[in-house]
N, C-alpha and C positions, 0 to 999 in steps of 0.2 A: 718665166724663170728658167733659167738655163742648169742644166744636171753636168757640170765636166765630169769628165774620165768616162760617161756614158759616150755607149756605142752601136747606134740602131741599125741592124743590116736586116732588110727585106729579101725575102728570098723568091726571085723572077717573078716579080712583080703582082705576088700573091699578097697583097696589104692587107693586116686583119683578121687572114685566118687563124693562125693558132700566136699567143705572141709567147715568147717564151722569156724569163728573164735571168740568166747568168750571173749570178753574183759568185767574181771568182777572179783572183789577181794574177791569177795563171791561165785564163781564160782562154790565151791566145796559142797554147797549145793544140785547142781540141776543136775552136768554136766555127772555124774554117772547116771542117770536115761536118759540123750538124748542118752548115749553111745549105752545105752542097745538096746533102742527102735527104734532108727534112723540107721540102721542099710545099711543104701544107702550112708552114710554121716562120714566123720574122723572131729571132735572136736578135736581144738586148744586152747587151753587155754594162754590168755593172762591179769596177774594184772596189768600189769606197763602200763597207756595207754600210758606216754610217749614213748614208742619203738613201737606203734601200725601201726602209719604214715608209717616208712622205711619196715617192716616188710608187713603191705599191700599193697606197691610199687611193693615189692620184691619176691611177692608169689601171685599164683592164688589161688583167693579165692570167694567162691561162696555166699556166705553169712553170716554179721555182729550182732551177737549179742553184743550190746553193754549200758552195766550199766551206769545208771545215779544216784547217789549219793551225797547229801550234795553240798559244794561247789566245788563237780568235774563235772563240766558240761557238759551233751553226746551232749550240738548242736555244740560246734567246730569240733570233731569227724566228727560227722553226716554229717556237710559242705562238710570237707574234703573229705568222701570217697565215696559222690555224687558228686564233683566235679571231682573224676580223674574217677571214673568209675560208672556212674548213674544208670546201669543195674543191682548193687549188691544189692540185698533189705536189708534195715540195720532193725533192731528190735529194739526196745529201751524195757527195762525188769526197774523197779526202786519202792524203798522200799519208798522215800519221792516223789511221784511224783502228779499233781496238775492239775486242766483242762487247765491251760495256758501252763503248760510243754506240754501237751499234742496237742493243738493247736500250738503251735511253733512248736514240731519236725514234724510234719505230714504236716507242708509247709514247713518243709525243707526238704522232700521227704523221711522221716521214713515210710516202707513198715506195719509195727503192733507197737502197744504199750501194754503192759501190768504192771500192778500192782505187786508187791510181797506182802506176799508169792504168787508162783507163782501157776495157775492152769493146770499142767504138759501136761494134754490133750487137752488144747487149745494151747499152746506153740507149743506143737510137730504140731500139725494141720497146725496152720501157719505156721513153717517151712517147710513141707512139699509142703504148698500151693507158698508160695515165692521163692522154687528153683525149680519148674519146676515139683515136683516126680507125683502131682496128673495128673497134665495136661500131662507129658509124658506116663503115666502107664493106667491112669484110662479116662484122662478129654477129652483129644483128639482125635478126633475121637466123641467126644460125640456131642462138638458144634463145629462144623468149621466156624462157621460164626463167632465167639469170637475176638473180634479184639488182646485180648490176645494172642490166637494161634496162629493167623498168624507172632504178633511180634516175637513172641518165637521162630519159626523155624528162621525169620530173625537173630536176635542177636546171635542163636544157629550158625547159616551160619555166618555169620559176625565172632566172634570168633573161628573159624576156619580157617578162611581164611584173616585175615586181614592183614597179613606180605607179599599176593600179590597185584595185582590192581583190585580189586573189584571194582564194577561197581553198580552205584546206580539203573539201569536196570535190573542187575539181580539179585539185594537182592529182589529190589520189585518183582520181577518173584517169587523167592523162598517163598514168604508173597502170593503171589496168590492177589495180588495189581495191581492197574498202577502206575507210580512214583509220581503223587501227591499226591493220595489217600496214598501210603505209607509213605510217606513222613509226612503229615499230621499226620497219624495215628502215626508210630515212634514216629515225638516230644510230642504226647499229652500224651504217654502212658510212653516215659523212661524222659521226661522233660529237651529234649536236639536231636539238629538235627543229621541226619544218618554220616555228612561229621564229627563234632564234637565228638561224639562217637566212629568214627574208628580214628580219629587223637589221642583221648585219649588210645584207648587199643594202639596204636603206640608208644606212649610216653611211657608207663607205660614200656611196651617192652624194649624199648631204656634205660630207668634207670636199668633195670636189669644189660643190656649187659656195661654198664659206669663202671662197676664194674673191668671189662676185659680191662689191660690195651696195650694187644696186638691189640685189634678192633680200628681202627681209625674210626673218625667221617664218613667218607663214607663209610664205612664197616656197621655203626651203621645205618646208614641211611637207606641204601639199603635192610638191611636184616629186617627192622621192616616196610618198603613197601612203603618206600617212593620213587620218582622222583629222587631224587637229592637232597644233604649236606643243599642246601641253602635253600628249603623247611621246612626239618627235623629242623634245628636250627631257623628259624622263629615259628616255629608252639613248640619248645622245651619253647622259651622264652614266647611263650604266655602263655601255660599251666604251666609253674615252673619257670615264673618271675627267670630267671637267663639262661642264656648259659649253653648247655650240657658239655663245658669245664670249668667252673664255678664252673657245678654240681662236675661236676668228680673230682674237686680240693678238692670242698668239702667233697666228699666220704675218699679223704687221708688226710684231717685233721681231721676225726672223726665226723664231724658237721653232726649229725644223723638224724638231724628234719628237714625235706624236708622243702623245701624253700613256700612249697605252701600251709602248715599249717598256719590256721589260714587269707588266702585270702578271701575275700568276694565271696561267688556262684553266680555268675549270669546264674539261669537259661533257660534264652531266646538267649544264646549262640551254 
């Protein structure tokens, strides 16, 4: 399937490492100056935020820049892609933006907020600081005690391995935790428990492979790390209010807007 108005610029031939996704119709003011200098990181450019939902289903993506404008509002967004994956830090960038805009996205879990025009060296800063590059390159190792670091190697370990049976014993091991103490630490810092975060990167998995119409549902199941069919399609409806054969119907009539746009976040889940 082809995404117009999408615009993928790799930067010197670094494929993959950090991918970053731009949703912003004014994009082409600033997004030439991240190319240059982010140079760990491929910029996606995206105007249309309607195809932004299936598209961050459908691609891993490390972090959301996303414009607020007029009457196009970034907290449905914002819900949305702290609801299927709480660990990607979204930015909010906005030319009319207000201290109540600001107080809103930042409880609904916006990692930075900035004003336009933008100030290019704080922008890059915080990007850098929200995907990991300082604490990988520079930070860690500096504090180990950071409760920061310790989730980072978890989530890092977790995304890696979430399509087998991980064990909430040895993420906390790899956090250099005990399981409550991680446990604790996890919800307070991604705003969502460790069992809830691997069922999401599961999910998210699982909508990719819907796509495949030779995968049957235990195929789907099995291979995004779940137990067993009956598990994966309990745990599919809770997170996208619809059955995975629902979805998948929905994929071949074109109904592009995930069913889960636009649900309320609860995140004490």
């Amino acid at each position: 399937m082809s995404f117009r108005g999408r615009n993928i610029i790799k930067s010197n031939g670094l494929e993959g490492k950090h991918r970053i996704l731009l949703i912003d119709s004014d994009a082409g003011q600033y997004h030439k100056g991240l190319v240059s200098s982010l140079r760990e990181c491929n910029v996606i450019v995206e105007a249309d935020q309607g195809k932004t939902c299936e598209f961050f289903l459908r691609n891993d993506i490390d972090l959301v820049l996303l414009d607020h404008f007029g009457d196009s509002s970034c907290t449905e967004l914002l819900q949305f892609f702290k609801y299927v994956n709480p660990a990607v830090p979204v930015i909010i960038v906005t030319r009319c933006g207000s201290e109540e805009l600001a107080v809103s996205v930042f409880r609904l879990g916006a990692r930075d907020y900035f004003k336009k025009p933008l100030v290019m060296c704080e922008l890059k800063r915080s990007i850098r600081a929200a995907l990991g590059i300082n604490h990988v390159t520079e930070g860690l190792g500096k504090d180990p005690q950071s409760p920061w670091n310790s989730i980072f190697r978890a989530i890092r370990y977790i995304n890696k391995n979430y399509t087998s049976r991980i064990k909430l014993s040895e993420i906390a091991k790899e956090a250099g935790k005990s399981i409550s103490c991680f446990e604790r630490t996890f919800k307070k810092e991604t705003g969502i428990t460790f069992t809830m975060y691997v069922n999401r990167l599961r999910i998210s998995s699982a909508i990719k492979m819907l796509r495949e119409d030779g995968l049957s549902m235990s195929d789907i199941a099995f291979a995004c790390g779940f137990t067993n069919q009956f598990h994966f399609t309990r745990m599919f409806k809770k997170i996208m209010n619809a059955s995975p054969m629902a979805y998948r119907k929905s994929l071949h009539r074109k109904s592009l807007l995930p069913t889960l746009k636009g649900k309320k976040v609860e995140p004490s889940e």
